[in-house]
Each structure stands twice: as C-alpha cells, then as structure tokens.
C-alpha positions, 0 to 999 in steps of 0.5 A: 500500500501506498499512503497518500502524501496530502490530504486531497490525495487521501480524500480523492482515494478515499472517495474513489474507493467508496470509503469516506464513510468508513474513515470517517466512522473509524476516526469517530471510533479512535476519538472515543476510544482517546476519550477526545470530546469530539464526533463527525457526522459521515456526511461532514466535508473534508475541508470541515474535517481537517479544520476541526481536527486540526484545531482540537489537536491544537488544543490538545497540544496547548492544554492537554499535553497528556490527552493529546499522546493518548490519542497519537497512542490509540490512533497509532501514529508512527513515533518515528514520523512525529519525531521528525516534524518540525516542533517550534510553529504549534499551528504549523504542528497541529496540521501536521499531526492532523494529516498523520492521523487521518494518514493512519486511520486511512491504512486501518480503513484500506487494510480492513477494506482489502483483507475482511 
C-alpha cells in the first residue's frame, strides 16, 4: 500500500474507493476510544474535517499535553514520523499531526477494506 502524501490525495482515494464513510466512522471510533470530546457526522466535508481536527489537536497540544499522546497512542501514529516534524510553529504542528492521523486511520480503513 501506498499512503497518500496530502490530504486531497487521501480524500480523492478515499472517495474513489467508496470509503469516506468508513474513515470517517473509524476516526469517530479512535476519538472515543482517546476519550477526545469530539464526533463527525459521515456526511461532514473534508475541508470541515481537517479544520476541526486540526484545531482540537491544537488544543490538545496547548492544554492537554497528556490527552493529546493518548490519542497519537490509540490512533497509532508512527513515533518515528512525529519525531521528525518540525516542533517550534504549534499551528504549523497541529496540521501536521492532523494529516498523520487521518494518514493512519486511512491504512486501518484500506487494510480492513482489502483483507475482511
């Protein structure tokens, strides 16, 4: 599997392969699981998804440091592709980290879609 390289490419693909609904449920899923306060009807549009992501990231970065590694954790963003982002510009951060997650939610929908 490739994984998209922007956050257009994953939506394309994701609307190609009929699996929007699907990355969107599983993210719901991830969030609950981080006990993140934060839920997205299947019919949001991308650009509103990344949007509030990004900014509850933000948050959880600024204010709930702890929160905001659990949820990297349950997600299950690779530590390694966290460690080489660049940490000084938070806001820059925060939309950096919110293309990992929905990057990794991706893989866990597309893997599910292939192998179940």
């Amino acid at each position: 599997m490739n994984l998209p390289q922007t956050f257009e490419n994953l939506i394309e693909e994701a609307h190609t392969l009929n699996l929007y609904e699907k990355l969107i449920a599983q993210l719901n899923k991830d969030l609950t699981y981080a006990n993140v306060d934060l839920y997205f009807n299947t019919s949001v549009l991308p650009s509103s998804l990344r949007l509030m992501l990004q900014e509850v990231v933000y948050k959880l970065i600024n204010e709930k440091f702890m929160d905001y590694l659990n949820l990297l954790y349950i997600v299950d963003v690779s530590e390694e592709k966290v460690r080489s982002l660049d940490g000084m510009d938070t806001y820059k951060l925060s939309a950096d980290i919110t293309f990992l997650i929905l990057q990794r939610v991706w893989q866990k929908v597309w893997f599910k879609n292939k192998y179940a």
